[in-house]
C-alpha positions as CSV (number, residue, x, y, z in Angstrom):
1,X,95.0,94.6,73.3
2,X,96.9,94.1,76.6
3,X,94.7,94.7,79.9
4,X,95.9,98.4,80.6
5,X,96.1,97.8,84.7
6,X,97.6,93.8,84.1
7,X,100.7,95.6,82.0
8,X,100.6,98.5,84.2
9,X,101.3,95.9,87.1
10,X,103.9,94.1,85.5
11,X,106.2,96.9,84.3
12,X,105.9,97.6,87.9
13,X,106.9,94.5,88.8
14,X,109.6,94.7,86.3
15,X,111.1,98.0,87.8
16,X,110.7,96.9,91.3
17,X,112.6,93.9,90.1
18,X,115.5,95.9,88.3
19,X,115.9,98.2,91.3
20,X,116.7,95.1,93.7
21,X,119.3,94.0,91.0
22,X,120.9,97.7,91.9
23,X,120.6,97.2,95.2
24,X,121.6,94.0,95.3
25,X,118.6,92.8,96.9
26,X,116.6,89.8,96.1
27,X,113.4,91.2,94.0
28,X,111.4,88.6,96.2
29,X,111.8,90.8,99.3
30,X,109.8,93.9,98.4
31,X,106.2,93.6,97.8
32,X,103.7,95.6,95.5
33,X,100.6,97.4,97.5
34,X,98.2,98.9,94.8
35,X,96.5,101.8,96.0
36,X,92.8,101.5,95.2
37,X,91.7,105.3,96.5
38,X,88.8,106.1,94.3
39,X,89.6,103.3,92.3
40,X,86.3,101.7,91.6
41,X,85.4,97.8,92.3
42,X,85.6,96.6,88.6
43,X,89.3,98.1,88.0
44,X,89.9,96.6,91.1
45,X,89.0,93.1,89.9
46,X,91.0,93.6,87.3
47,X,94.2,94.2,89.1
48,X,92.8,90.9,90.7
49,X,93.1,89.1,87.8
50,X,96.3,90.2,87.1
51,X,97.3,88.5,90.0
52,X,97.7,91.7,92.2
53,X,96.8,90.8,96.1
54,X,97.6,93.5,98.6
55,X,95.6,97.1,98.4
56,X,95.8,100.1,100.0
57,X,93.1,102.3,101.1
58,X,93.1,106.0,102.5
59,X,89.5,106.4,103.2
60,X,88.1,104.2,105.5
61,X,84.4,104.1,104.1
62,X,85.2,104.0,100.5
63,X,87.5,101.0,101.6
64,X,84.8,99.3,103.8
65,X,81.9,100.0,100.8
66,X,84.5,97.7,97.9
67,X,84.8,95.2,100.9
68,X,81.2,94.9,101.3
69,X,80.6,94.5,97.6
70,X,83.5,92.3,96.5
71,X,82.8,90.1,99.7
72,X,79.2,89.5,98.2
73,X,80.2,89.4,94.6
74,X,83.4,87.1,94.9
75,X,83.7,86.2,98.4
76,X,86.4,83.4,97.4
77,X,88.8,86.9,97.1
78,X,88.5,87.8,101.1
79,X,88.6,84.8,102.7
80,X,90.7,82.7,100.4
81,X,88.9,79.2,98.6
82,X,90.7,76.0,97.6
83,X,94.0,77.8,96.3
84,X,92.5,81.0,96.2
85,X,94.6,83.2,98.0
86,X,93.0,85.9,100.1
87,X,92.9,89.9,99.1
88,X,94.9,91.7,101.9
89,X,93.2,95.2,102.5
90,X,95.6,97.8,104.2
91,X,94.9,101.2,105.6
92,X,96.9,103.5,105.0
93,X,95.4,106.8,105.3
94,X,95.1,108.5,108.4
95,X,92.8,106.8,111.4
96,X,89.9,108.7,113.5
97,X,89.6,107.1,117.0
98,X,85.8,106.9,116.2
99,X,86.7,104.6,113.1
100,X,89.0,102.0,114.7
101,X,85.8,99.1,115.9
102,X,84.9,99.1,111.6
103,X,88.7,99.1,110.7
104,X,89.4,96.4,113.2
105,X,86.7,94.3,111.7
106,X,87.3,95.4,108.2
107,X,91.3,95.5,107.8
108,X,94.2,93.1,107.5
109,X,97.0,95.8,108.1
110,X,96.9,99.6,109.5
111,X,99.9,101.1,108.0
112,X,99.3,104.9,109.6
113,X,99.1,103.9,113.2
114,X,100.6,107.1,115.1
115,X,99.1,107.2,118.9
116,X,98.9,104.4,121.5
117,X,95.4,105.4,122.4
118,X,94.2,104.2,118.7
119,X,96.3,101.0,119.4
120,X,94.7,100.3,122.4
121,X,91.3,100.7,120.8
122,X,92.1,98.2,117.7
123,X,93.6,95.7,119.9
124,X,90.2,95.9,122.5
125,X,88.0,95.7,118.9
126,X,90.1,93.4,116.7
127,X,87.6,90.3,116.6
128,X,88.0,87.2,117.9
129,X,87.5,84.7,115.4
130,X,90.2,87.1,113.0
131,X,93.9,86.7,112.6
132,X,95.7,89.7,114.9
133,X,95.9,93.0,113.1
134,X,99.2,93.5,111.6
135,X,100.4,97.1,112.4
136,X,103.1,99.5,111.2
137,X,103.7,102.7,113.1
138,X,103.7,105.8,110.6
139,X,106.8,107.5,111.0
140,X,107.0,111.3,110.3
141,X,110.6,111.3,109.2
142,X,111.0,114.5,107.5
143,X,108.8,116.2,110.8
144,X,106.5,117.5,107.5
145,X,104.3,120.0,109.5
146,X,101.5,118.6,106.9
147,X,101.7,114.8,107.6
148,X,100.8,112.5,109.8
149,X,102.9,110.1,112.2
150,X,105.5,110.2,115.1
151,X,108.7,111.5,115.6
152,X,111.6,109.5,114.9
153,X,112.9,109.6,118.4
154,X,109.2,108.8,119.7
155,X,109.0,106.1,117.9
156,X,111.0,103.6,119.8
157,X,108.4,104.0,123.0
158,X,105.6,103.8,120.9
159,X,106.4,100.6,119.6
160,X,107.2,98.8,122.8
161,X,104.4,99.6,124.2
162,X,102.0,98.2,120.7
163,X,104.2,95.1,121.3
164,X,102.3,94.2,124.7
165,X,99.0,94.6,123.1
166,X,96.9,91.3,122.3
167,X,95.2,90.7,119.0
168,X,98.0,93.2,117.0
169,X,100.9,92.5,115.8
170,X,103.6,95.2,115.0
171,X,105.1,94.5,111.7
172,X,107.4,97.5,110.8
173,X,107.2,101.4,110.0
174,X,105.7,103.0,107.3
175,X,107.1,106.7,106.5
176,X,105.5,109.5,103.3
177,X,108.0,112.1,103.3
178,X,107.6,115.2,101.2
179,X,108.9,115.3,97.7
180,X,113.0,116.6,98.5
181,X,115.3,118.9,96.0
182,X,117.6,115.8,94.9
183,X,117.4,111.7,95.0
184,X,120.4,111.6,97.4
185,X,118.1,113.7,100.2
186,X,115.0,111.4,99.3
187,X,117.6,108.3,99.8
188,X,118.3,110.1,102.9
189,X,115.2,110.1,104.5
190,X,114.4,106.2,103.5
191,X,117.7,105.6,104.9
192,X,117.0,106.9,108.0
193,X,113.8,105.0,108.9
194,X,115.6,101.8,107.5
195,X,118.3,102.6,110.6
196,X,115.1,103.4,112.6
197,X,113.3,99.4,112.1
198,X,117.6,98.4,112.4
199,X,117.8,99.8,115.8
200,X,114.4,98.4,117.1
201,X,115.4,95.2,116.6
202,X,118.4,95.4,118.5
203,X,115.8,95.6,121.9
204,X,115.1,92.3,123.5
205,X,111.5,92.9,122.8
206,X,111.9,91.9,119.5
207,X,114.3,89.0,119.9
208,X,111.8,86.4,119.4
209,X,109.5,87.8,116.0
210,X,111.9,90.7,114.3
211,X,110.2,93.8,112.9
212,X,110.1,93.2,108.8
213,X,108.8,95.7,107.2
214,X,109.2,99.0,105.5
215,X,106.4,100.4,103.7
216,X,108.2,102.9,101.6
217,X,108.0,104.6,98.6
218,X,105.7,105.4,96.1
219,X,105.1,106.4,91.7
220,X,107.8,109.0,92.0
221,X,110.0,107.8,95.0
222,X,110.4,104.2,94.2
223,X,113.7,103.2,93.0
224,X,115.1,105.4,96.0
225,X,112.9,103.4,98.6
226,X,113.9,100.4,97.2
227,X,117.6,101.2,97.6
228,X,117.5,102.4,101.1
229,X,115.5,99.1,102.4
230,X,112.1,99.3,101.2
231,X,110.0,96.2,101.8
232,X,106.6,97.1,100.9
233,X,105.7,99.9,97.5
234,X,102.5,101.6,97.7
235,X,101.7,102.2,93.9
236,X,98.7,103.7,92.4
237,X,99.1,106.2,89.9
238,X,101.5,104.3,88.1
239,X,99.0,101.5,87.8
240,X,95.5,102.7,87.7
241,X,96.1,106.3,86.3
242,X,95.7,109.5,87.6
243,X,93.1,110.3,89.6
């Protein structure tokens, strides 16, 4: 009987694949992020051995607790051994300013970054001897009185000023909009932070090291994502189960 998370991952992979033939984007360019909230370590490991990589975590202890134990059960899968290549471990839930020194020691990628002051802390607590923090700013693109994340108009300021920070490096925008009545309004709203990440790159600030990446979409918003620019899908549902 087929591993139910390995076939899980690669009909995932499959559909991310046949929505870039749609697009007319090259399947290579959008990346699978399994999202591991109260998923526990040994389904995990098994997304691991499916050759799954890149997680995504919305609660920073739970996250830091399957860190801890994987580091000392397999610690091969944070580092990296021989040709072994590293588990990448990426918040994406929303971050406390009194949480930021464990994230900063903990995390590869903070997806949900939405104020300068929390910026300014994981750059002053990112340590030293670890690669810079790779940061996307959350972008509230549907103004969702619910979610998280900036403006889209705010945006542009916020990122300028993350781009003078040491130890971090700005990577893209992420965005969750709310479910909408019809694809072409979901389409929409991906659209619209795609144009965001377009613009940004036309300012001199990012001449040198172009923003590239678009964390959007999810189970039910996928193919849409995809079609509007989507370079990262955060899946877990459609992989693990429901919760």
């Amino acid at each position: 009987m087929l591993n139910t998370v390995a076939s899980n991952i690669a009909h995932i992979e499959r559909e991310i694949a046949q929505s870039c033939r749609q697009s007319g984007r090259s399947d290579d360019r959008v990346m699978l992020l399994a999202v591991t909230k109260t998923v526990n370590v040994e389904r995990i490991l098994e997304a691991v051995a499916a050759g799954q990589r890149r997680f995504g975590e919305n609660y920073v202890q739970e996250a830091v607790e399957k860190i801890q134990t994987l580091r000392e059960l397999h610690p091969e899968l944070l580092r990296g051994s021989g040709e072994q290549v590293p588990l990448e471990w990426h918040l994406i839930g929303p971050l406390q300013n009194n949480k930021t020194r464990i994230v900063a020691e903990y995390f590869d990628w903070v997806q949900s970054l939405d104020a300068l002051k929390t910026a300014q802390r994981l750059s002053a607590q990112r340590p030293a001897d670890l690669p810079d923090l790779q940061i996307c700013i959350q972008v509230n693109v549907d103004g969702a009185a619910t979610k998280s994340g900036v403006a889209p108009q705010d945006v542009p300021d916020l990122a300028l000023a993350i781009q003078a920070l040491p130890r971090l490096r700005l990577r893209g925008l992420m965005s969750i909009p709310n479910p909408q009545d019809s694809l072409l309004q979901t389409l929409a709203l991906h659209a619209r932070v795609h144009d965001l990440l377009h613009k940004l790159n036309q300012h001199p600030a990012f001449a040198a090291l172009p923003l590239d990446t678009l964390s959007m979409g999810m189970s039910g918003d996928m193919h849409e994502a995809i079609a509007a620019g989507s370079t990262m899908v955060r899946i877990g549902t459609a992989i693990f189960g429901a919760r």
